[in-house]
Chimera marker file (.cmm) of the C-alpha trace (Angstrom):
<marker_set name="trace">
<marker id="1" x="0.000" y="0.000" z="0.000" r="1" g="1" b="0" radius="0.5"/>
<marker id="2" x="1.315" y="3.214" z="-0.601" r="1" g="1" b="0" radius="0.5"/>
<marker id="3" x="2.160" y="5.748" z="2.068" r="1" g="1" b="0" radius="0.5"/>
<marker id="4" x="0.698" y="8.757" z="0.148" r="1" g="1" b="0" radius="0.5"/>
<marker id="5" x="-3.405" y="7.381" z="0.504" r="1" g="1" b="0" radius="0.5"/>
<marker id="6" x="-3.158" y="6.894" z="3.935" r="1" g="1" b="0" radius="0.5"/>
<marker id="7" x="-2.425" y="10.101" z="4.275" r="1" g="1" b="0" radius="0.5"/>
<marker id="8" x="-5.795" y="12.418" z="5.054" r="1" g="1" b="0" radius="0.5"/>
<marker id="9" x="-5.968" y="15.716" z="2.794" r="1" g="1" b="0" radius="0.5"/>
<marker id="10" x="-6.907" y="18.617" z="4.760" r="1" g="1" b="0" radius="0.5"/>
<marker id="11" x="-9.557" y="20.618" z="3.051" r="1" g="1" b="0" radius="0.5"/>
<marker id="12" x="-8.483" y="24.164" z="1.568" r="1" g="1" b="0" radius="0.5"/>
<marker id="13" x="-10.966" y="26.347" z="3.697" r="1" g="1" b="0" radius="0.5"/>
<marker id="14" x="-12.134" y="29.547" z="1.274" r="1" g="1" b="0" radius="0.5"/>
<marker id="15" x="-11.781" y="32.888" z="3.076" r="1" g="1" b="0" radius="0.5"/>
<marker id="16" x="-14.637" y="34.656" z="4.223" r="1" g="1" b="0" radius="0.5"/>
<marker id="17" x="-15.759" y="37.648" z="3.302" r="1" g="1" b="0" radius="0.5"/>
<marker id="18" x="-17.088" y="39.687" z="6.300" r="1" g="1" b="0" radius="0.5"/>
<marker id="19" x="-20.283" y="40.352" z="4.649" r="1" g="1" b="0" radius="0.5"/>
<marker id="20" x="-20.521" y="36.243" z="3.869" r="1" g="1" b="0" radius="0.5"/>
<marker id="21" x="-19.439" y="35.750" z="8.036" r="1" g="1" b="0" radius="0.5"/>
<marker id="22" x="-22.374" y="38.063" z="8.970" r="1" g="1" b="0" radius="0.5"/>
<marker id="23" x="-24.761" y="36.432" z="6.731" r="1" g="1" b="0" radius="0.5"/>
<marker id="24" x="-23.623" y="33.038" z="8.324" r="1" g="1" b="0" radius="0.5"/>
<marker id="25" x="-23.878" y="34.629" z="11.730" r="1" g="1" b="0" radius="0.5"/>
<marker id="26" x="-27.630" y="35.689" z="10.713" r="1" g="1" b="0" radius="0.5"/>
<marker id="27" x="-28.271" y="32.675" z="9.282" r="1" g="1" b="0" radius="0.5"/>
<marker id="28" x="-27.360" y="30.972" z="12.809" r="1" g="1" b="0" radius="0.5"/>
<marker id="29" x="-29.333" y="32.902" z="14.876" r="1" g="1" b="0" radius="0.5"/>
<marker id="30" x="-32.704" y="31.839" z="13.360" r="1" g="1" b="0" radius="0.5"/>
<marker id="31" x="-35.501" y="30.272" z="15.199" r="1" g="1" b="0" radius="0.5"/>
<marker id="32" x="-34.738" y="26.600" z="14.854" r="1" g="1" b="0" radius="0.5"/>
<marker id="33" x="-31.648" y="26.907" z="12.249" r="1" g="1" b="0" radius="0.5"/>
<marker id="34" x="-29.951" y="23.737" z="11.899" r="1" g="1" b="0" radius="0.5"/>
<marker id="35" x="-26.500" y="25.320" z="13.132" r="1" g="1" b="0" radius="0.5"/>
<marker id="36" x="-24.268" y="22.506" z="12.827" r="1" g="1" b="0" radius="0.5"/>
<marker id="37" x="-25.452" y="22.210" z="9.094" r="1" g="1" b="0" radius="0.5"/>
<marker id="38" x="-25.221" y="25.625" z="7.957" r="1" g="1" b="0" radius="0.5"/>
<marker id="39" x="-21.654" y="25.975" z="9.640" r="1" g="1" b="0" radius="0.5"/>
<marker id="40" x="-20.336" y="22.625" z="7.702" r="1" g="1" b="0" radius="0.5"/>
<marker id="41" x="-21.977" y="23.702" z="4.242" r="1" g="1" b="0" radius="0.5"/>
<marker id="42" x="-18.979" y="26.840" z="4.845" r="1" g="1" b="0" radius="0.5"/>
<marker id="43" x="-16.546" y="24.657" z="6.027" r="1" g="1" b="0" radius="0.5"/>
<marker id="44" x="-16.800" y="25.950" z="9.397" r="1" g="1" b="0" radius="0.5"/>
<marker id="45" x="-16.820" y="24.719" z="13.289" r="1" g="1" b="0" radius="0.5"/>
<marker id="46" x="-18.265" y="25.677" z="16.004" r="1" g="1" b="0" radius="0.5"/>
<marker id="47" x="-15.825" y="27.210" z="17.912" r="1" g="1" b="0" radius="0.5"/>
<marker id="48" x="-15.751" y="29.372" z="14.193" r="1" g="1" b="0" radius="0.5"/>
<marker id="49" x="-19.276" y="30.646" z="15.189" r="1" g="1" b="0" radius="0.5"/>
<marker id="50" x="-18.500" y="31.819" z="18.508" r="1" g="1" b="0" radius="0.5"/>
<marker id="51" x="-15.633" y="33.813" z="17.685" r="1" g="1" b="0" radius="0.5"/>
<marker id="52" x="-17.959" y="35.422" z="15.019" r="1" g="1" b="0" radius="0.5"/>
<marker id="53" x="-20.647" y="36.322" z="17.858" r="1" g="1" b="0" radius="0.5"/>
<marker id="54" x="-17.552" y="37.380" z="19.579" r="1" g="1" b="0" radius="0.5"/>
<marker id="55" x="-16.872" y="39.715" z="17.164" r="1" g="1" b="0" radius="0.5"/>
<marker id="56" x="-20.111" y="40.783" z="16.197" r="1" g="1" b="0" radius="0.5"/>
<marker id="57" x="-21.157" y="41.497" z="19.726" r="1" g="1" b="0" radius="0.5"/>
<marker id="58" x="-17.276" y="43.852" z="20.080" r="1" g="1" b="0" radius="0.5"/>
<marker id="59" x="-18.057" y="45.583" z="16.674" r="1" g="1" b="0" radius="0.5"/>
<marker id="60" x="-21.981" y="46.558" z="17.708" r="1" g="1" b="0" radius="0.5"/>
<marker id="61" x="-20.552" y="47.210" z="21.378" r="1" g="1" b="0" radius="0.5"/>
<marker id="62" x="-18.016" y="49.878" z="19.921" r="1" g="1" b="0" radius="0.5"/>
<marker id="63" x="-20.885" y="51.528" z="17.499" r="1" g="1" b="0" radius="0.5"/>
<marker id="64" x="-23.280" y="51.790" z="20.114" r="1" g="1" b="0" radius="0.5"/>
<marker id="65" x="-20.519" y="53.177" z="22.726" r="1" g="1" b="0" radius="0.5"/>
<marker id="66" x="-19.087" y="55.961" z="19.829" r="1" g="1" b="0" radius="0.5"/>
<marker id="67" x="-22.385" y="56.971" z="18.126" r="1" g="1" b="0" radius="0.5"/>
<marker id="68" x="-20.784" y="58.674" z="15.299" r="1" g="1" b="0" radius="0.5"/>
<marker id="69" x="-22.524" y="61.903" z="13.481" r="1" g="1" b="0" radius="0.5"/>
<marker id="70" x="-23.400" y="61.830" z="9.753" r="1" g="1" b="0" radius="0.5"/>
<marker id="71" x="-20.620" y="63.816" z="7.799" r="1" g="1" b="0" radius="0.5"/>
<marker id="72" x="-16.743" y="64.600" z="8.293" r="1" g="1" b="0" radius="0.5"/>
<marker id="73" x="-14.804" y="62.549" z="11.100" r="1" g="1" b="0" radius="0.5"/>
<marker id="74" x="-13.646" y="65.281" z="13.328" r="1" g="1" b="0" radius="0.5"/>
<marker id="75" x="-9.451" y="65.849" z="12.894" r="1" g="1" b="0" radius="0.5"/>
<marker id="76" x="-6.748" y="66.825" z="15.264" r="1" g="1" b="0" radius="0.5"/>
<marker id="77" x="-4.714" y="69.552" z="14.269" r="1" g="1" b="0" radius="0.5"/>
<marker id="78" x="-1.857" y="71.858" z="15.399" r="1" g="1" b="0" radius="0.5"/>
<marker id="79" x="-2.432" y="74.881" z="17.308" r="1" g="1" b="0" radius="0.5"/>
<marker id="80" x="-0.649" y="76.957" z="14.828" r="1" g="1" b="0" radius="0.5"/>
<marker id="81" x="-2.902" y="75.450" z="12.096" r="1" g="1" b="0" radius="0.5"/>
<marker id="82" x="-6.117" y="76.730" z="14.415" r="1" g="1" b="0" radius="0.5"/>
<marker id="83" x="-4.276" y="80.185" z="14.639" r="1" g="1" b="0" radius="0.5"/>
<marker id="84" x="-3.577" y="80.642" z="10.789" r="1" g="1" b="0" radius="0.5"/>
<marker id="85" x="-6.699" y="79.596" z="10.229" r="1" g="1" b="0" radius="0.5"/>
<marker id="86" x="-8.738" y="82.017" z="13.029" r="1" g="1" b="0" radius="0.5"/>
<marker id="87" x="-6.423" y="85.008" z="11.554" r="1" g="1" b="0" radius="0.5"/>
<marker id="88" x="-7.452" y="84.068" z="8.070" r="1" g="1" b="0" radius="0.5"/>
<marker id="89" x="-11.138" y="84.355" z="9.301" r="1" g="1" b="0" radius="0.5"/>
<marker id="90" x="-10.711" y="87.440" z="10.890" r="1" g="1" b="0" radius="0.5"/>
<marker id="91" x="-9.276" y="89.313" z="8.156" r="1" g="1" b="0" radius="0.5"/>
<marker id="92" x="-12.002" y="88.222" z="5.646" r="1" g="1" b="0" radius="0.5"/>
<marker id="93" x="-14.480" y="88.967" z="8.336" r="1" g="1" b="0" radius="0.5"/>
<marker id="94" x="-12.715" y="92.889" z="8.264" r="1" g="1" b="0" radius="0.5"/>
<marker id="95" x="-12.254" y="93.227" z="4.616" r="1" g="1" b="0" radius="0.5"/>
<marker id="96" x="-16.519" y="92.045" z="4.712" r="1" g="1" b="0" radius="0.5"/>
<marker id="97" x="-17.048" y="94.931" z="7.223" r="1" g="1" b="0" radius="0.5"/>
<marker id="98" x="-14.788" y="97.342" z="4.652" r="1" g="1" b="0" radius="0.5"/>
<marker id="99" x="-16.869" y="96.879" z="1.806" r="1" g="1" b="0" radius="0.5"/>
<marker id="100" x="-20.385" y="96.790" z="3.596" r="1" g="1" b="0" radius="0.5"/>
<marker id="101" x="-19.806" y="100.259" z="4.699" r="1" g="1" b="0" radius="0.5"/>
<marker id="102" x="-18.290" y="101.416" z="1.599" r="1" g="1" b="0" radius="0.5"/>
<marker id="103" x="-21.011" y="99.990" z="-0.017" r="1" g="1" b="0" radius="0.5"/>
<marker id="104" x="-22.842" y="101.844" z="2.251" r="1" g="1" b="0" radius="0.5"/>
<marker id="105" x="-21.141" y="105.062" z="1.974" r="1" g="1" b="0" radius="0.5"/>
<marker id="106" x="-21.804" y="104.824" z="-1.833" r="1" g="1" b="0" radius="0.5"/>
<marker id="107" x="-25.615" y="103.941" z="-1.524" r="1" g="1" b="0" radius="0.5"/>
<marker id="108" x="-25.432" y="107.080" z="0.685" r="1" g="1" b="0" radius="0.5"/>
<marker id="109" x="-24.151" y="109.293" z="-2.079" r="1" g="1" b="0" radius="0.5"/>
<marker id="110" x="-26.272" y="108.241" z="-4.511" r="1" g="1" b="0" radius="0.5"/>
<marker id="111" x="-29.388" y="108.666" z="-3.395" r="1" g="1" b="0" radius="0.5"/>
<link id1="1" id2="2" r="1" g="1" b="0" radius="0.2"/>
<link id1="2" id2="3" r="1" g="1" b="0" radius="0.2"/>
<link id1="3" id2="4" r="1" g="1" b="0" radius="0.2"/>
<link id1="4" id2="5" r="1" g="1" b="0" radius="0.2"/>
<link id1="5" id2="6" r="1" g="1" b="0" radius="0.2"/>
<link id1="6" id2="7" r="1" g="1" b="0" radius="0.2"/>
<link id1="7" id2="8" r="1" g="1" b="0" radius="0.2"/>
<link id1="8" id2="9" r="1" g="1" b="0" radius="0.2"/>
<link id1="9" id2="10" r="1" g="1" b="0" radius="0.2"/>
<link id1="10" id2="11" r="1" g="1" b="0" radius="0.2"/>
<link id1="11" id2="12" r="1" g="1" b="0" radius="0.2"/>
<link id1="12" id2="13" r="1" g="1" b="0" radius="0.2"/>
<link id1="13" id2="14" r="1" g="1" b="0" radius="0.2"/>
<link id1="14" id2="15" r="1" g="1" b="0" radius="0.2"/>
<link id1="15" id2="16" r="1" g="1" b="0" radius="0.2"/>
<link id1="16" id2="17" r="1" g="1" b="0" radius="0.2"/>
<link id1="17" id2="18" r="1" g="1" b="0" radius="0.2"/>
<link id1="18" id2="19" r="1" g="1" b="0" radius="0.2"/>
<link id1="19" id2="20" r="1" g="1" b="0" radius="0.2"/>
<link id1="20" id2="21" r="1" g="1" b="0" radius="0.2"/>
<link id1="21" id2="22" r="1" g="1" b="0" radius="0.2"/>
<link id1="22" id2="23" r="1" g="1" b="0" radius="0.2"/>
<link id1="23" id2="24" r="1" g="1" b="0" radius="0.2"/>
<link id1="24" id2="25" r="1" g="1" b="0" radius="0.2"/>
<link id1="25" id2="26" r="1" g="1" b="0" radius="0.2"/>
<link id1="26" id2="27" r="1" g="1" b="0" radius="0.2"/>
<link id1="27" id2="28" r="1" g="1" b="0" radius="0.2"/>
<link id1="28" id2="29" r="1" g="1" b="0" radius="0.2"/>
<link id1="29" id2="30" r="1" g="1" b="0" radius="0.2"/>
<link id1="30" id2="31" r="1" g="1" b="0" radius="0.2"/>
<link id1="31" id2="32" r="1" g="1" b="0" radius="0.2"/>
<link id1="32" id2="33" r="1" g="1" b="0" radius="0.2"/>
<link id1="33" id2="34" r="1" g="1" b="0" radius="0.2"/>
<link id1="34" id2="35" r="1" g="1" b="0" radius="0.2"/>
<link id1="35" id2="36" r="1" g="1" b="0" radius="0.2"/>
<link id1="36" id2="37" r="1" g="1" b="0" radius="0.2"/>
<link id1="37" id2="38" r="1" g="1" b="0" radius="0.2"/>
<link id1="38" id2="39" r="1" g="1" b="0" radius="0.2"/>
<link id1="39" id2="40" r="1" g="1" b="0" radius="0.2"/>
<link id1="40" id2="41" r="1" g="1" b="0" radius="0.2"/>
<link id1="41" id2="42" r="1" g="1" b="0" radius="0.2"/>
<link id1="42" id2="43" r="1" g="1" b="0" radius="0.2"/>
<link id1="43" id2="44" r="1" g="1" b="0" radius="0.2"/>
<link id1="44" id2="45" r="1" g="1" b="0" radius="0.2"/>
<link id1="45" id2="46" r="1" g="1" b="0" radius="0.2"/>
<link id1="46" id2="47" r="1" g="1" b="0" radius="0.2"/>
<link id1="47" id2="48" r="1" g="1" b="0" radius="0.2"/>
<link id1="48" id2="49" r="1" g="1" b="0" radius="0.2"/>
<link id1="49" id2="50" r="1" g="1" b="0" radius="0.2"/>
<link id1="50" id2="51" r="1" g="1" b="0" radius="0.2"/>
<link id1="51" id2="52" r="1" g="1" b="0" radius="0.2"/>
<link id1="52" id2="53" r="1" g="1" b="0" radius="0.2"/>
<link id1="53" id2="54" r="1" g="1" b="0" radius="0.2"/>
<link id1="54" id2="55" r="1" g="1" b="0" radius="0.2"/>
<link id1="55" id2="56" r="1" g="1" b="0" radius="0.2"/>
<link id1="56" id2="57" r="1" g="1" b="0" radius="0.2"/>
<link id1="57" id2="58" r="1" g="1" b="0" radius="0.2"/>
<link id1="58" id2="59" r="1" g="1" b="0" radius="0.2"/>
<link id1="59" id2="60" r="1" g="1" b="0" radius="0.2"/>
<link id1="60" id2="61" r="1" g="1" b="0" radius="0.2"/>
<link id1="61" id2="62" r="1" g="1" b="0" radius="0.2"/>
<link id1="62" id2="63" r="1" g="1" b="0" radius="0.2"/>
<link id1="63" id2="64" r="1" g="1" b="0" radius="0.2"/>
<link id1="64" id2="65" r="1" g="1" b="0" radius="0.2"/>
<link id1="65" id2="66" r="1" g="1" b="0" radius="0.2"/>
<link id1="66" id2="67" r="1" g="1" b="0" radius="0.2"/>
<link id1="67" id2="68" r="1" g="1" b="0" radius="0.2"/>
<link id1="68" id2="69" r="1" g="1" b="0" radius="0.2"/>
<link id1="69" id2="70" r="1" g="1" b="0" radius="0.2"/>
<link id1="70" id2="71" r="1" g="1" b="0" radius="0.2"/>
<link id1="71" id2="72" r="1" g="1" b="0" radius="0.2"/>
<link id1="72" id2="73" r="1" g="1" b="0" radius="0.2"/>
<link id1="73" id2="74" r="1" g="1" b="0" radius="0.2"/>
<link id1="74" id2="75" r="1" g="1" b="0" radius="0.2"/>
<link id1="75" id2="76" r="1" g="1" b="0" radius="0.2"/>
<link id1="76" id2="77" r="1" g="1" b="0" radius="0.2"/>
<link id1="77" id2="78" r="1" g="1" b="0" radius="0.2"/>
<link id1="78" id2="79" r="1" g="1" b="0" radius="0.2"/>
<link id1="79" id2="80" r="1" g="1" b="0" radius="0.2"/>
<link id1="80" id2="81" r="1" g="1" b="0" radius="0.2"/>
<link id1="81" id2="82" r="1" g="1" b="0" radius="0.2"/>
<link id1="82" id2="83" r="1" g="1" b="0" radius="0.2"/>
<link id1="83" id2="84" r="1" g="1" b="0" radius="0.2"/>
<link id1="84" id2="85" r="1" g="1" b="0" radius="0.2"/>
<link id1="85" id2="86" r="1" g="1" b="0" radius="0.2"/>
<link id1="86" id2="87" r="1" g="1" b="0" radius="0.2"/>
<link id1="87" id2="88" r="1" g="1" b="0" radius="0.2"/>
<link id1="88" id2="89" r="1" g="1" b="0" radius="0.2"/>
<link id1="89" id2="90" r="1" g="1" b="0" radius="0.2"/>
<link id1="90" id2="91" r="1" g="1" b="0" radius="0.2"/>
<link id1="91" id2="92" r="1" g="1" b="0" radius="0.2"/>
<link id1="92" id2="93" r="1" g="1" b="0" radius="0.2"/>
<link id1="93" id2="94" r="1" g="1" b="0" radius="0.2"/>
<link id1="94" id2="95" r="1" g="1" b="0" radius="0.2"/>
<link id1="95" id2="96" r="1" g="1" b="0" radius="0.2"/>
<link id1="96" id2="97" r="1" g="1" b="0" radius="0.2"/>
<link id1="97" id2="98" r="1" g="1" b="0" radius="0.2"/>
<link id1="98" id2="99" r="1" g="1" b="0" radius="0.2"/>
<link id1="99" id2="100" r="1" g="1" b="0" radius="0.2"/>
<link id1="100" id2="101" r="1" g="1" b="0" radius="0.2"/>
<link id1="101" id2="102" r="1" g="1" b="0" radius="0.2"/>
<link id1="102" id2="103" r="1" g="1" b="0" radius="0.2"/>
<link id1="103" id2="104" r="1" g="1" b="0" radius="0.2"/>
<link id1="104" id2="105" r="1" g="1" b="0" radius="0.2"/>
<link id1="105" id2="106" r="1" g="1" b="0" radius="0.2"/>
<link id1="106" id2="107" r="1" g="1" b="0" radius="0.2"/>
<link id1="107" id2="108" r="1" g="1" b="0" radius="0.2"/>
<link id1="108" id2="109" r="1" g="1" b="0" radius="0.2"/>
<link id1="109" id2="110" r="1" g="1" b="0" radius="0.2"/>
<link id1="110" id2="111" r="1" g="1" b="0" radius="0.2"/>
</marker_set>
């Protein structure tokens, strides 16, 4: 007999995606879902499903801890970067105050 069939092949497991591991996870928590089933048609174990939950439960545990606003992630930046930037402001907010009353200086002379 030869040494090679004796030997058992391991199966090639297929990565996950995470959308695919959260459908499984889904998928597992039905009412009366045949578990063990559904795990082995992906190749998985059981110990495979509860480090999914695991995960799951972290991930929705973080989300619900750091409720994020719609929009731009807030950014850290350098003091001098705030101080440019508040200068900046307040010189466009003057020059806007220069032309208003010019603007109202002229309206002045023209009527």
């Amino acid at each position: 007999m030869d040494m090679m069939t004796n030997i058992n092949p391991k199966k090639e497991r297929t990565k996950l995606t995470p959308e695919q591991l959260y459908e499984i996870y889904l998928e597992c928590n039905a009412p009366n879902a045949p578990v063990k089933t559904i795990l082995a048609r992906h190749g998985l174990k059981p110990w495979d499903l509860v480090a999914i939950r695991k995960k799951v439960k972290a991930a929705a545990m973080e989300a619900l801890a750091n409720p994020g606003k719609p929009g731009r992630r807030q950014q850290t930046i350098s003091v001098e970067q705030h101080q440019k930037v508040s200068q900046e402001l307040s010189d466009a907010k003057d020059a806007l105050s220069a032309v208003a009353h010019e603007l109202a200086l002229l309206k002045k002379r023209t009527s």
